[in-house]
C-alpha distance (Angstrom), angle and dihedral (degrees) to the residues before:
residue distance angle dihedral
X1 . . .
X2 3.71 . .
X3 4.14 80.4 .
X4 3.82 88.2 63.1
X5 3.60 97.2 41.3
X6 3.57 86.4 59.9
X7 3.76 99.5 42.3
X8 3.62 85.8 51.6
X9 3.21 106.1 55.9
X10 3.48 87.5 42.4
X11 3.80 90.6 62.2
X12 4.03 85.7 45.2
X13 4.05 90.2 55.6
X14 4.04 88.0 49.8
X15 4.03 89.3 51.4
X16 3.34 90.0 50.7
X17 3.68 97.1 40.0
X18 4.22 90.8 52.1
X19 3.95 89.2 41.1
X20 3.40 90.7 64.6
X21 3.59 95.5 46.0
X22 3.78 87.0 51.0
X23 3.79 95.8 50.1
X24 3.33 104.8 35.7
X25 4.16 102.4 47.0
X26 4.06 87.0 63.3
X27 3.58 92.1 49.4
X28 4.03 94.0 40.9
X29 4.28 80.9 56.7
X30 3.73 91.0 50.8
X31 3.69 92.0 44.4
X32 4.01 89.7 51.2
X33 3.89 95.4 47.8
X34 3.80 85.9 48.3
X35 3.53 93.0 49.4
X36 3.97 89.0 46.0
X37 4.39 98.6 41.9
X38 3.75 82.5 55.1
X39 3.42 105.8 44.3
X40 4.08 82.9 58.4
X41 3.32 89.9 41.7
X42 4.14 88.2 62.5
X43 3.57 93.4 46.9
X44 4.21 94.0 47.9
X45 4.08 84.3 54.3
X46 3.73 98.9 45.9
X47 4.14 101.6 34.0
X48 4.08 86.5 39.0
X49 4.06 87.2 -124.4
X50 3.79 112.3 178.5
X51 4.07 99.5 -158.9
X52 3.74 138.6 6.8
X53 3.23 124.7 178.9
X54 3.50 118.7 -171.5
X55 3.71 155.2 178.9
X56 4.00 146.3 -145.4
X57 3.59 119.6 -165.3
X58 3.86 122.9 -162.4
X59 4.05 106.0 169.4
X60 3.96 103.7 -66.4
X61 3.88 92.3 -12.2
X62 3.83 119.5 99.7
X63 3.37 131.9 -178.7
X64 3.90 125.9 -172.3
X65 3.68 129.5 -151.5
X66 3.99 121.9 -161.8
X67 3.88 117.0 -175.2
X68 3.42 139.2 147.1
X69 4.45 138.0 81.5
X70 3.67 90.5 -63.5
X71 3.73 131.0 66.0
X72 3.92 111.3 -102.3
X73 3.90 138.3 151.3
X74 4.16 136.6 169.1
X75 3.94 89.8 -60.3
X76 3.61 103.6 53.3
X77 3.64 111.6 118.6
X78 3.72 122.8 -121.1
X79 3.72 130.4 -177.9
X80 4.30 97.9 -122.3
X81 3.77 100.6 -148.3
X82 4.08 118.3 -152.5
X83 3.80 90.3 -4.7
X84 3.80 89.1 77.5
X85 3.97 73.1 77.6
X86 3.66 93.7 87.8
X87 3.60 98.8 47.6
X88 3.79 86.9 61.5
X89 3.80 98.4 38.9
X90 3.72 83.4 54.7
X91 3.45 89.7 55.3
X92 3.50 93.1 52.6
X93 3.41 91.4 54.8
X94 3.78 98.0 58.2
X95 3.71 93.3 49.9
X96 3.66 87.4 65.7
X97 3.85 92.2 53.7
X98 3.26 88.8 51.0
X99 3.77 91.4 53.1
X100 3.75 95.5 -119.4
X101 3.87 96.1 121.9
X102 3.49 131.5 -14.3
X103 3.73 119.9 -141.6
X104 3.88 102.7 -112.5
X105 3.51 83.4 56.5
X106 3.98 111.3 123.3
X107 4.07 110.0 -105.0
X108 4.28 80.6 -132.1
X109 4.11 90.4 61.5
X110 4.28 85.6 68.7
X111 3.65 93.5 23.0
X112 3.82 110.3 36.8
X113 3.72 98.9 170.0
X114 3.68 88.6 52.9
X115 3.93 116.5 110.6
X116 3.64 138.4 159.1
X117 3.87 136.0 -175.2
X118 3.79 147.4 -148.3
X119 3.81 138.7 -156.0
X120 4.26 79.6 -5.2
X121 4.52 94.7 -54.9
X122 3.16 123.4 119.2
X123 4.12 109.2 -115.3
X124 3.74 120.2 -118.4
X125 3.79 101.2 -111.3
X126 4.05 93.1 -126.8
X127 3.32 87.9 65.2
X128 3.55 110.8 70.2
X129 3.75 102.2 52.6
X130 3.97 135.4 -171.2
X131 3.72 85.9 -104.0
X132 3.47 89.2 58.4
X133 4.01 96.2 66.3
X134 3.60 86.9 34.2
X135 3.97 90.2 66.1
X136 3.51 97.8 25.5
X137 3.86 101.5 -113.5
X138 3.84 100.2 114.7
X139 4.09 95.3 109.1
X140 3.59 94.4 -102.6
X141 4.29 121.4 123.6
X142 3.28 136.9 -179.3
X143 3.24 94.1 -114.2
X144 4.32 94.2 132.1
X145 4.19 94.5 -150.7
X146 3.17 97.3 55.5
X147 4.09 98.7 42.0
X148 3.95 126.5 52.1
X149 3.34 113.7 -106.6
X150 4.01 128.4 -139.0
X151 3.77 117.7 -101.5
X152 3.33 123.5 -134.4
X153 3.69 95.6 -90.2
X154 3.25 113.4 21.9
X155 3.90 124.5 130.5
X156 3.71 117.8 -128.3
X157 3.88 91.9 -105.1
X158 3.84 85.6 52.4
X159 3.41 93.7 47.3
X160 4.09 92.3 49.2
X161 3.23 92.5 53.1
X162 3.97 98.0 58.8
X163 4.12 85.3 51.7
X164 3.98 89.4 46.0
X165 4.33 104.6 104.2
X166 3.95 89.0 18.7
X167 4.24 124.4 144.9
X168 3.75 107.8 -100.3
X169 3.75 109.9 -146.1
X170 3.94 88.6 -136.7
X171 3.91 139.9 8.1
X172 4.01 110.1 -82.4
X173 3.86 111.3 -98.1
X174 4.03 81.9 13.6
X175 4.40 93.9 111.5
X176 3.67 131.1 -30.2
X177 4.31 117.5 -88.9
X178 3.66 116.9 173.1
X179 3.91 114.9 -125.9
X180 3.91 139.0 162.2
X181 4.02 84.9 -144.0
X182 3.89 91.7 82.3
X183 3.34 92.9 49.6
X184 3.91 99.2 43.0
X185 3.77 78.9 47.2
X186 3.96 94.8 57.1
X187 3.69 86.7 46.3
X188 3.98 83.3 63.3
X189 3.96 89.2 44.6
X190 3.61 89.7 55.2
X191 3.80 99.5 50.3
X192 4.11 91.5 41.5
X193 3.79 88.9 54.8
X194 3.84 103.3 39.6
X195 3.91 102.6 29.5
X196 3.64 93.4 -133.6
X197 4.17 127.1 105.9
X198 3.74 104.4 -97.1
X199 4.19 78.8 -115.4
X200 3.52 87.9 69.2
X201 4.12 97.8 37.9
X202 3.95 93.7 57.8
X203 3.49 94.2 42.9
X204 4.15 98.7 47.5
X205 3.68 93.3 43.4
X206 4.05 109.1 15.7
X207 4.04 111.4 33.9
X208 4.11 104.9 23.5
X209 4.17 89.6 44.3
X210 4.09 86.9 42.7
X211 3.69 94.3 49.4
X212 3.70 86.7 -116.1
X213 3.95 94.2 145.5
X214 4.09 97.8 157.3
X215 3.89 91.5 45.4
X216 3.62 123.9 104.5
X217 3.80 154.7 171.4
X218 3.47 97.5 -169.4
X219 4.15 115.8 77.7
X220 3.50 89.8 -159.3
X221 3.66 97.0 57.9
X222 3.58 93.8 42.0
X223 3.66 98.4 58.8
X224 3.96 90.0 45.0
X225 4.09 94.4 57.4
X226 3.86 97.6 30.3
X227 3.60 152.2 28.2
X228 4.42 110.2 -103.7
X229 4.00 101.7 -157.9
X230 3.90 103.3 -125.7
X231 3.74 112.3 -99.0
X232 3.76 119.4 -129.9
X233 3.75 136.8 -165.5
X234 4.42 121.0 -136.7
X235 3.98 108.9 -114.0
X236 4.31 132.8 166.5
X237 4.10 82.7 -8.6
X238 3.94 93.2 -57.7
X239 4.09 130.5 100.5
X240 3.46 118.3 -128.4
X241 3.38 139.9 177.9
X242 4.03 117.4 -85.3
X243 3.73 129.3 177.0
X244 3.61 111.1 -147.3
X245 4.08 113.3 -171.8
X246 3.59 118.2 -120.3
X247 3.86 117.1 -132.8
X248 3.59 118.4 -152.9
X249 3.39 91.6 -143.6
X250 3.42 92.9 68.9
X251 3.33 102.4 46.2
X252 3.85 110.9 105.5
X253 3.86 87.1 44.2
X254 3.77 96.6 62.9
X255 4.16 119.9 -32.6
X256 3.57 102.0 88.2
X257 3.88 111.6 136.6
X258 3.70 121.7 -145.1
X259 4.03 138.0 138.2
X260 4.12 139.7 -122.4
X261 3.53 83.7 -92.5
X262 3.99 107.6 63.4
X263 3.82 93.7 30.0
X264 3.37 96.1 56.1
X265 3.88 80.4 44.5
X266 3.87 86.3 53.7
X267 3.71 97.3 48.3
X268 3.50 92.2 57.8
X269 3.59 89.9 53.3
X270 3.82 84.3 54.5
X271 3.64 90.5 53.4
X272 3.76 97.0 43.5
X273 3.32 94.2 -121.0
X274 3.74 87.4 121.9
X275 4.20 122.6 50.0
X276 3.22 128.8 -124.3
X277 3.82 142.4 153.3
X278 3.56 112.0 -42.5
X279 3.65 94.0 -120.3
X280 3.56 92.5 56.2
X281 3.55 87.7 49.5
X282 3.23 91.2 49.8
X283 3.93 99.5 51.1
X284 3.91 89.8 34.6
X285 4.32 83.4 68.6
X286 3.79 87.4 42.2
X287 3.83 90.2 55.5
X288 3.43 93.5 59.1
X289 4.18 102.7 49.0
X290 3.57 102.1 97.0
X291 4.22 136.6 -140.5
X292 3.43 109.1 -61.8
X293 4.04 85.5 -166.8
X294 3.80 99.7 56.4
X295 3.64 143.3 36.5
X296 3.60 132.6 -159.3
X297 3.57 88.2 -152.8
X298 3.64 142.0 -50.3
X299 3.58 106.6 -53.3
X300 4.44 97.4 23.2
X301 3.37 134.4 77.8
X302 4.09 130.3 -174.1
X303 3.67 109.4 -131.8
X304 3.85 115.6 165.7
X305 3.58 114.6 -48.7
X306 3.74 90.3 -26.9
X307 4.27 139.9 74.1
X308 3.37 115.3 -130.5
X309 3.82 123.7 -162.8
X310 3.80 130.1 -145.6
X311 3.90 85.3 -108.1
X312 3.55 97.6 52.7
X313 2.91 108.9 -96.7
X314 3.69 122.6 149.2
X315 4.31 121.7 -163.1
X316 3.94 149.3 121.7
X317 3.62 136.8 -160.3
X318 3.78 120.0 -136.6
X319 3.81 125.7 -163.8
X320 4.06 136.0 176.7
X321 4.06 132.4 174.0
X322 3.94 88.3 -79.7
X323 4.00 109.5 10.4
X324 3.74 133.8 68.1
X325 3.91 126.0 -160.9
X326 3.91 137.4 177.1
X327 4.01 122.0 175.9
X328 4.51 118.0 -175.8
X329 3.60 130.6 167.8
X330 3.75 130.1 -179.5
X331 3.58 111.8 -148.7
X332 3.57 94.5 -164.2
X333 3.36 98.6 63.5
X334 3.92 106.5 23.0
X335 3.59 96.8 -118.5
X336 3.86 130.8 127.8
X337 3.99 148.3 166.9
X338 3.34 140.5 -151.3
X339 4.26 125.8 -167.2
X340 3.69 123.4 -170.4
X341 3.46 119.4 -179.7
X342 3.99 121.5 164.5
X343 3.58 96.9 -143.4
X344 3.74 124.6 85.7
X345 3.76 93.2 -106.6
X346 3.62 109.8 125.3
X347 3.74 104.3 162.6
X348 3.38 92.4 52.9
X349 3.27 97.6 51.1
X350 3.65 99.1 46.6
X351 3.51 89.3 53.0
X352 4.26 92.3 51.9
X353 4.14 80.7 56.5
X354 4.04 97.4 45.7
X355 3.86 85.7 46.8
X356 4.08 88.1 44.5
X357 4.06 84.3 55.7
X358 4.00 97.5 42.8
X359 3.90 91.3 44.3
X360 4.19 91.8 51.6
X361 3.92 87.6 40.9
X362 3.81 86.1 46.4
X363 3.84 102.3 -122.7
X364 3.80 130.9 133.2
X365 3.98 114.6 -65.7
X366 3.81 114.5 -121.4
X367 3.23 129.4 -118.3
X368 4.39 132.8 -87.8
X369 3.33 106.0 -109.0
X370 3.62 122.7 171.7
X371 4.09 126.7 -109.0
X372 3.33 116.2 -112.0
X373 3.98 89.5 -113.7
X374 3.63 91.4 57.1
X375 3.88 91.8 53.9
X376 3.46 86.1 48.2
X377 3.73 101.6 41.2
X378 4.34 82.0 48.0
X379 3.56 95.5 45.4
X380 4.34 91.4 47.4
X381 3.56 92.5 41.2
X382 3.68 95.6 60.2
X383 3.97 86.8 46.3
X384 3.20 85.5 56.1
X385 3.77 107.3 50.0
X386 4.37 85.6 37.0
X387 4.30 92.3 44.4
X388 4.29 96.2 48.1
X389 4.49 98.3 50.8
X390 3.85 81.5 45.7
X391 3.20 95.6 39.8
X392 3.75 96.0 53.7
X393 3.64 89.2 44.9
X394 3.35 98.5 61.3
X395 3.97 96.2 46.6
X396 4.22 77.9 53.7
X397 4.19 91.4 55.4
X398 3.90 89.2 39.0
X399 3.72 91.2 61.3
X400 3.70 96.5 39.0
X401 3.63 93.5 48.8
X402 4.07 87.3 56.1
X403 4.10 91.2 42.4
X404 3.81 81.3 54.6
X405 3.99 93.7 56.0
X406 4.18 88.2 48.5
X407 3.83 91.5 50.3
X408 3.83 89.4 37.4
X409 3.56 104.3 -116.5
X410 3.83 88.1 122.5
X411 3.93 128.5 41.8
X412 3.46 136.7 -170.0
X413 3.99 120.4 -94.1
X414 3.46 117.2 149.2
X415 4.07 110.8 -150.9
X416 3.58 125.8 172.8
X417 3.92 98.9 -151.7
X418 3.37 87.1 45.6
X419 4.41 91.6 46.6
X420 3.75 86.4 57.6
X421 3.57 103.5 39.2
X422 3.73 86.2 58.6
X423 3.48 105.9 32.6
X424 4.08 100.6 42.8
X425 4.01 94.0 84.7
X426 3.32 100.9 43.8
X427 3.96 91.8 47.6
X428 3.60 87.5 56.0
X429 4.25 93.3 54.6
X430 3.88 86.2 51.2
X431 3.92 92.6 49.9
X432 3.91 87.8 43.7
X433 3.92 84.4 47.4
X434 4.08 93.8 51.7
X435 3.54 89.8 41.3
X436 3.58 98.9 52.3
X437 4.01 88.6 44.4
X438 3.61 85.4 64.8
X439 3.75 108.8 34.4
X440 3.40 97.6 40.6
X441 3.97 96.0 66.1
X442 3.70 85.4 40.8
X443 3.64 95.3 64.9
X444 3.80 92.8 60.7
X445 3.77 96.2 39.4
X446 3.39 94.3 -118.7
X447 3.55 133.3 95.8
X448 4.27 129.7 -128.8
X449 3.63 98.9 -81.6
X450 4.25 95.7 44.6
X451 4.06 80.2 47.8
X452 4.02 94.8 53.1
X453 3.72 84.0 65.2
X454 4.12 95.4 51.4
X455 3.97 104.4 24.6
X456 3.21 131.0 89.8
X457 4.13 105.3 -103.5
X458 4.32 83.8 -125.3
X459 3.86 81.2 69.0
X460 4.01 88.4 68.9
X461 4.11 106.5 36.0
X462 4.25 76.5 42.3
X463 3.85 87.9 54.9
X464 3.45 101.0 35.2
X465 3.65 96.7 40.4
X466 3.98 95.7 62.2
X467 3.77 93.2 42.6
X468 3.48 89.5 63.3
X469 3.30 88.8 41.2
X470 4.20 95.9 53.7
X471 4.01 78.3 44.3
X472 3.55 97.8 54.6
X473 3.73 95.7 49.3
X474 3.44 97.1 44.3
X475 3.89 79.1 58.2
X476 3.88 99.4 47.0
X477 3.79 89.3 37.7
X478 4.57 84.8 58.2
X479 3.20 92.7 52.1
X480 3.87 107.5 38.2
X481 4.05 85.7 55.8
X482 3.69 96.8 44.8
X483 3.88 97.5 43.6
X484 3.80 104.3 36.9
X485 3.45 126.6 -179.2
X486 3.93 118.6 -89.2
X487 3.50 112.2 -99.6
């Protein structure tokens, strides 16, 4: 008896034990997607982000999360940004098991008019191989003065030509420097080498064999099969809708357009979660083993198309004028995350993916913190709204002070104390004016007009508005000390 007792509640302890398994795992998922919807839901409110569209990855599970003003789900179309890099690093990749390049080759053997120099020579054309734009150690940056850019409608050929004889910042192979060129430059490998447009590449051996049906490299075709969310730009703390021309140039270096749907498709793929053909398998694990040469830094590695960290984990960020992208996997663990946000707002939304991956690995969520365009959209805006009232008030005083000479309130008596007591303030707003004119384009690398396409338009009324403000009392202050009021 005592012997059944026992075995009994033995059996009763097990129940309970597996009941709580059973209850609690469903509630544990709800509890993470919670956790997850609002973290987004934070950084839509503080970044002002009009969409995301998002996805968790658990092995063959996925869950999608659409927030955000306007209406969005898993099959919205988004253009990706930089991660379009791995589509054509991939491609790369296969061309070489076919045994139509090999990556040591020289870039000169596809492209023979192609040249580049450094320190003012001429480099030998062996040594700046494929490899080297594949892992971005050929010399070139992004670092837009220095570096032709693409016109609006240029072919890639065109396009390579312009950046054929150009100043590398450092030999190739020499240190690692991020830069869409290599990539816009393997574009133009693939198309020499196969005879097709790079469009037509990706999608006959990439997206059709992948089972990537709503991803694409051409614009056209996208916006005939799907619907592209309209991009927008941050401005005077409000989103609004912005425009920003593709170039087909730089397409295979970061304008692919795709949805929640097929990446989330595609990291799986990456993960092996999903089969494919062994050679795709095969160069899918290739694309993810890293430079041996180079690091990025102590714990990242550039492997092709993708970072990889000294944990494992695999990811890349993606950004354009309007749209904002970030793709991670962990390997170990079989997890993965994808973020697209159609807003140029790419700390934000790398940080909404990181969180994604600590919240499904069940570590502590990081904290908001804001883009750098929103700081500078906040900090411009307030310029803005502080620079015009003053601004109009001191056009008011400069035109009283000279209706106060013609009535002859005021007369003219020139002093030079007085001159530089007056004029010594407002001299130093105009030099902080001109000097911000010219640094302030220099900290991005860029100049004014490359900016207009990135910057929030606050940046420019904020600009503009307080040099014609330093202007305008530099003016008032001239003529208030050289026509001073009759005593």
């Amino acid at each position: 008896m005592k012997k059944q007792q026992a075995l009994m509640g033995f059996i009763t302890i097990l129940t309970l034990f597996f009941s709580t398994l059973t209850f609690t795992s469903p509630a544990s998922a709800a509890t993470e997607h919670d956790e997850i919807s609002n973290m987004i839901q934070e950084n839509i409110d503080k970044a002002k982000i009009p969409s995301v569209s998002a996805s968790m990855i658990r092995n063959d599970k996925v869950t999608f999360i659409a927030r955000g003003k306007q209406s969005v789900d898993k099959n919205t179309l988004y253009h990706i940004g930089s991660t379009s890099k791995a589509f054509t690093a991939l491609g790369i990749l296969w061309l070489e098991d076919e045994g139509s390049l090999k990556l040591d080759d020289p870039v000169a053997k596809y492209l023979p008019w192609f040249h580049v120099k450094y320190n003012g020579k001429t480099i030998p054309d062996e040594n700046l191989s494929i490899a080297n734009l594949v892992y971005q150690t050929s010399g070139f940056t992004n670092q837009e003065n220095k570096f032709p850019a693409p016109e609006a409608k240029m072919t890639l050929e065109e396009y390579g030509r312009t950046l054929s004889g150009t100043e590398l910042a450092s030999r190739p192979s020499e240190k690692y420097a991020y830069a869409n060129i290599n990539y816009n430059l393997l574009g133009l490998i693939i198309e020499t080498v196969t005879g097709k447009s790079y469009a037509d590449f990706t999608n006959d051996v990439i997206f059709k064999p992948l089972g990537l049906h709503n991803t694409y490299a051409d614009p056209l075709l996208a916006e005939k099969n799907g619907e592209i969310i309209q991009g927008s730009r941050l401005s005077f703390f409000r989103t609004h809708p912005y425009e920003a021309a593709i170039k087909p140039a730089s397409i295979p270096a970061g304008f692919i357009i795709s949805n929640a749907k097929d990446i989330s498709r595609w990291l799986q793929i990456q993960l092996g979660i999903i089969d494919v053909s062994p050679q795709m398998k095969h160069l899918i694990e290739k694309s993810h083993q890293p430079d041996s040469t180079q690091r990025i830094d102590e714990d990242t590695r550039y492997a092709a198309g993708w970072f990889v960290d000294n944990d494992g984990m695999i990811y890349h960020s993606g950004g354009t004028p309007n749209y904002s992208t970030n793709f991670a996997i962990q390997p170990k663990t079989g997890i993965g995350t994808c973020v697209l946000t159609n807003i140029n707002a790419s700390a934000n939304t790398n940080l909404m993916a990181e969180n994604i991956i600590h919240i499904m690995e069940g570590e502590p969520v990081l904290s908001y913190k804001p883009d750098i365009w929103v700081t500078i959209d906040t900090i411009f805006s307030i310029m803005t709204f502080s620079c015009i009232p003053l601004l109009l008030l001191t056009i008011f005083l400069f035109f009283r002070i000279k209706k106060q000479y013609r009535t002859g309130d005021r007369m003219k008596k020139v002093s030079k104390k007085r001159l530089v007591s007056w004029l010594i303030l407002p001299v130093l707003l105009l030099i902080l004016a001109i000097i911000f004119l010219f640094v302030f384009p220099a900290i991005f690398s860029s100049d004014w007009i490359a900016l207009s396409v990135w910057a929030p338009f606050s940046i420019y009324i904020g600009a503009g508005s307080f040099t014609l403000l330093s202007l305008m009392i530099l003016a008032t202050a001239y003529v208030a000390s050289v026509y001073p009021k009759n005593q």
